[in-house]
LONUTOR-932303 format. One record per residue (C-alpha): x, y, z; residue in one letter; chain. Coordinates in Angstrom, 1 decimal, padded with zeros to 4 digits, always signed. Layout:
<pts>
      c1      c2      c3  resn  chain
       X       Y       Z     a      A
...
</pts>
This chain:
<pts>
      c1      c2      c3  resn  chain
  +056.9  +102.8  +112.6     x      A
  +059.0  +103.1  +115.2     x      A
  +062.9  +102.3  +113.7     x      A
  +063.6  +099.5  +116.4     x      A
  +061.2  +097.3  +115.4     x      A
  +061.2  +097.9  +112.0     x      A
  +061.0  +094.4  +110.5     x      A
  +063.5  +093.4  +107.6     x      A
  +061.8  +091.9  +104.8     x      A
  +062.1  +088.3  +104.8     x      A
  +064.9  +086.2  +102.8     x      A
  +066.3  +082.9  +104.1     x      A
  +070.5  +082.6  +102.9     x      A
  +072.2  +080.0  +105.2     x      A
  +073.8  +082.7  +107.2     x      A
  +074.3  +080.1  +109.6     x      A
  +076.9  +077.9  +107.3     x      A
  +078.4  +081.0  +106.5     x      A
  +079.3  +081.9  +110.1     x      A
  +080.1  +078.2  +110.8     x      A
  +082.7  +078.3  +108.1     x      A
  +084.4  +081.9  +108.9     x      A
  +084.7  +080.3  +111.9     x      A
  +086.5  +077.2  +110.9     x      A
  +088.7  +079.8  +108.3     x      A
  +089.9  +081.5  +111.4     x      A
  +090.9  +078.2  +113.3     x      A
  +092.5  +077.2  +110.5     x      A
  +094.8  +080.2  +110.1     x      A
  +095.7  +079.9  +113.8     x      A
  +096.8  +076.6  +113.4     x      A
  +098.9  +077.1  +109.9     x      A
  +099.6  +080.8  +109.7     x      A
  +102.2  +080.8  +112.2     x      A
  +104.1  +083.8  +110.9     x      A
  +100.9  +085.9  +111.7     x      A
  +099.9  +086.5  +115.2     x      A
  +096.1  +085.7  +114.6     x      A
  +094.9  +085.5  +118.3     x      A
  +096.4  +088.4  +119.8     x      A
  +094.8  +090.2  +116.4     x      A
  +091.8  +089.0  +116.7     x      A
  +090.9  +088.1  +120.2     x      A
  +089.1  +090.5  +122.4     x      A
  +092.3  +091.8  +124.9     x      A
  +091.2  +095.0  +126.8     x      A
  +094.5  +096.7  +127.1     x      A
  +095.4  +096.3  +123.9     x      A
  +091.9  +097.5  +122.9     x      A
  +092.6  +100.7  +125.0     x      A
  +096.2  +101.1  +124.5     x      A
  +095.8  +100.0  +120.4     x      A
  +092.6  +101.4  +119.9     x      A
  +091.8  +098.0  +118.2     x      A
  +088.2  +098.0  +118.6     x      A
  +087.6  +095.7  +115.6     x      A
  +088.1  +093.1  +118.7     x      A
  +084.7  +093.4  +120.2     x      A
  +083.4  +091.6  +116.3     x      A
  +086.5  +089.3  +115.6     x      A
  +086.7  +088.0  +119.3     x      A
  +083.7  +085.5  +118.5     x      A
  +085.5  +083.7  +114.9     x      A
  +088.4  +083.0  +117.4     x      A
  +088.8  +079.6  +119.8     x      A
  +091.3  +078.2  +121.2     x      A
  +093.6  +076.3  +119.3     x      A
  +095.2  +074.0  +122.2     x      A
  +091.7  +072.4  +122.2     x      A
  +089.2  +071.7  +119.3     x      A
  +086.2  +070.7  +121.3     x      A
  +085.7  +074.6  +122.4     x      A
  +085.1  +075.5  +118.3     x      A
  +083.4  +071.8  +118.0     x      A
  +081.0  +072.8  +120.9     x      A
  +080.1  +076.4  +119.3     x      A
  +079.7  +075.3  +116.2     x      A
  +077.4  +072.5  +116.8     x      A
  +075.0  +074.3  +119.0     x      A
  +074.6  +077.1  +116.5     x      A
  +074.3  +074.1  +113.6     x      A
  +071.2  +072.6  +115.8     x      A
  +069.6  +075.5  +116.9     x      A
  +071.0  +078.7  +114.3     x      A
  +069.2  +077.0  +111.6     x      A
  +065.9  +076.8  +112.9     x      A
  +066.0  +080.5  +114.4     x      A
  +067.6  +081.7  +111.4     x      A
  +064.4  +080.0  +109.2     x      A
  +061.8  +081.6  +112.1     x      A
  +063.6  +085.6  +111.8     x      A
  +065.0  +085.1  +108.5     x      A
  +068.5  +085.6  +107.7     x      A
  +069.0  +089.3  +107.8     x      A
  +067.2  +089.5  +110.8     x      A
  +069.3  +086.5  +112.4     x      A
  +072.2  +088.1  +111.3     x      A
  +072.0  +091.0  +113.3     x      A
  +070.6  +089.1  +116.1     x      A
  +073.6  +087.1  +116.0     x      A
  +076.5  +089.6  +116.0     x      A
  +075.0  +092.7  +118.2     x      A
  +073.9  +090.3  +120.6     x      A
  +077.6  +089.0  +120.6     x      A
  +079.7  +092.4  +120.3     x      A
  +077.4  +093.5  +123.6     x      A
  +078.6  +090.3  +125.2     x      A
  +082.0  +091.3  +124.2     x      A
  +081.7  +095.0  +125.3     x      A
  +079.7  +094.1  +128.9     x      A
  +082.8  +091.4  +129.2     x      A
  +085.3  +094.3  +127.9     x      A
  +084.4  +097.1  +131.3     x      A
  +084.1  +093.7  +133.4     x      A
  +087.5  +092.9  +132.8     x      A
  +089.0  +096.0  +133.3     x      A
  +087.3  +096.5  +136.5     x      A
  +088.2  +093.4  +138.2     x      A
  +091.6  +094.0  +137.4     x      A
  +091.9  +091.2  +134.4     x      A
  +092.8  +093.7  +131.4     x      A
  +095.2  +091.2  +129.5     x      A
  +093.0  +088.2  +129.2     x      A
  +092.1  +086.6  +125.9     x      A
  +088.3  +086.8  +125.2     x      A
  +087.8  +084.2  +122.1     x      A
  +084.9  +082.5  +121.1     x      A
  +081.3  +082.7  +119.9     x      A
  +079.4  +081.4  +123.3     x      A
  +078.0  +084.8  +124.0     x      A
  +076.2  +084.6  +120.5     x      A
  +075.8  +081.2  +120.7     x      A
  +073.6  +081.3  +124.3     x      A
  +071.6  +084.3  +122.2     x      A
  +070.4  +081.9  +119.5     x      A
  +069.6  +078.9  +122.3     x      A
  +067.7  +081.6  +124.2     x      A
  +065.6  +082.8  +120.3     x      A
  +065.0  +078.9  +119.9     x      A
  +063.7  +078.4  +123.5     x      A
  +061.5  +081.3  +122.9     x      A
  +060.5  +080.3  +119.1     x      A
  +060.1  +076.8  +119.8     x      A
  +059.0  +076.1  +123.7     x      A
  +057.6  +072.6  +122.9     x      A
  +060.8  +071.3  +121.5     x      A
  +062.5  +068.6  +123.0     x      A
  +066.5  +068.6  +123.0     x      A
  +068.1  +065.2  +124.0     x      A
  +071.2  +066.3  +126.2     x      A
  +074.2  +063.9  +125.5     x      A
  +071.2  +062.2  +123.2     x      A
  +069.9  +060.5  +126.0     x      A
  +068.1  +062.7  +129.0     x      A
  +065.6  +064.7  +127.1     x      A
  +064.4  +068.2  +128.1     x      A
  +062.5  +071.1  +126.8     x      A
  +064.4  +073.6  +125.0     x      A
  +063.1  +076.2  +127.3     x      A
  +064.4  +073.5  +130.9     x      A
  +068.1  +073.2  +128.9     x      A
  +068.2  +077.5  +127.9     x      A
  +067.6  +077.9  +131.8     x      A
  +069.4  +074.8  +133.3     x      A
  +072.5  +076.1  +131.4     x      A
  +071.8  +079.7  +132.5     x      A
  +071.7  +079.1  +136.1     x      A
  +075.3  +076.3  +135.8     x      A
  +076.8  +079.4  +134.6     x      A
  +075.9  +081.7  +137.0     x      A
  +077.4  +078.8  +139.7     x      A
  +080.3  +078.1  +138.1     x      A
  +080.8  +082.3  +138.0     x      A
  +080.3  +082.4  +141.2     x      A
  +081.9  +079.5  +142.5     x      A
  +085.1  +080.1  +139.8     x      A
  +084.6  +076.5  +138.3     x      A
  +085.9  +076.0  +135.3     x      A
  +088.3  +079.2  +135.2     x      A
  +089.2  +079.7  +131.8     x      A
  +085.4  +080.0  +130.7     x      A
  +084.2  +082.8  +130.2     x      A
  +081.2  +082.8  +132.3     x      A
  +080.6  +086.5  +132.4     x      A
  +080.1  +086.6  +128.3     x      A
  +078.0  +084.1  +128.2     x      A
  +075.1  +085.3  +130.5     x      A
  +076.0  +088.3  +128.6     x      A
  +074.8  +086.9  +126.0     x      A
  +072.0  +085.4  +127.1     x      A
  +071.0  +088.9  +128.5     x      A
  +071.4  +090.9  +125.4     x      A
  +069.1  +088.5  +123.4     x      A
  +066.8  +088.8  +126.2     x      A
  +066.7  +092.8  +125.6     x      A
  +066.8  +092.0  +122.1     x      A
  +063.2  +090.2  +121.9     x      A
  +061.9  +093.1  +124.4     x      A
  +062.8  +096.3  +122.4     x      A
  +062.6  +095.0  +118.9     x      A
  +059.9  +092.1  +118.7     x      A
  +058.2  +093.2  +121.9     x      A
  +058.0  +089.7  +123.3     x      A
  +058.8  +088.5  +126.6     x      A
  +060.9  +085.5  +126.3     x      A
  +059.7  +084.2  +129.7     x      A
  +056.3  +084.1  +128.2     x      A
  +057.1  +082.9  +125.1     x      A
  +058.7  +080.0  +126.7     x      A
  +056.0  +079.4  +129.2     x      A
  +053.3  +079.0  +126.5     x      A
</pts>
């Protein structure tokens, strides 16, 4: 069998609560450890990547938000709460666990060469949205018939939110709204997963969402 899609054998672990609370361990820190420098450590900077070689950046970047505003780790973590735990139930937890952080240290990496070309080498890349939009694209694909209630009042398909979002992001990229997002990483994100369901489940996720 070919080694891409070899399948993991199934176990279900929580994986989700476990990522939920490294993440809130890492906020924490950057709000009490003020002695140790925990965002310039951890966050995803290009030049210090290159001129460092700390590459452990491209993993840690996603366990990292900003600490001037607790809705940006709220947001993340509530997303992947509502939709992790389904699509970590449907792949199982080894599986989602991979899915989770390659699908984020691409996004991290694409964002990384992005950066440095445009000429934005010593910005702060934190956050897990480039994960996060992976695991809202797997649930759009797993569950196409499920309705999300957006602000718990206009409802939508999960596969109409996955691409309403999408395509906001691409606009607000293009338009520079919202400037301190990192656009870029999240339809990163989003791409990777895409590849992701290609090359190792051999789904289309535009199929599987259409069905």
């Amino acid at each position: 069998m070919n080694i891409i899609k070899r399948p993991f054998r199934y176990s279900y672990s929580n994986v989700v609560f476990v990522i939920i609370g490294l993440n809130l361990l890492v906020y924490l820190a950057e709000l009490f450890l003020r002695n140790i420098p925990v965002i310039p450590f951890l966050s995803m900077i290009p030049v210090i990547v290159l001129s460092r070689g700390w590459v452990w950046q491209f993993v840690t970047y996603m366990f990292v938000h900003d600490p001037r505003s607790i809705s940006h780790l709220l947001f993340n973590m509530f997303a992947l709460f509502i939709f992790g735990r389904q699509v970590e139930s449907q792949m199982g937890s080894r599986e989602f666990l991979l899915y989770y952080l390659l699908t984020g240290i691409l996004a991290g990496i694409f964002s990384f060469f992005v950066y440095l070309f445009t000429g934005n080498a010593a910005i702060y890349l934190m956050g897990a949205s480039g994960a996060v939009f992976a695991v809202q694209l797997a649930y759009a694909a797993f569950f196409p018939n499920s309705i999300i209630y957006i602000w718990g009042i206009l409802p939508l398909k999960a596969p109409v939110m996955v691409l309403g979002f999408t395509v906001l992001e691409v606009v607000l990229m293009l338009t520079g709204g919202r400037g301190n997002v990192a656009h870029i990483t999240h339809l990163a994100g989003f791409g990777f997963g895409w590849f992701y369901f290609v090359l190792r489940f051999g789904i289309n996720p535009w199929r599987a969402m259409r069905r």
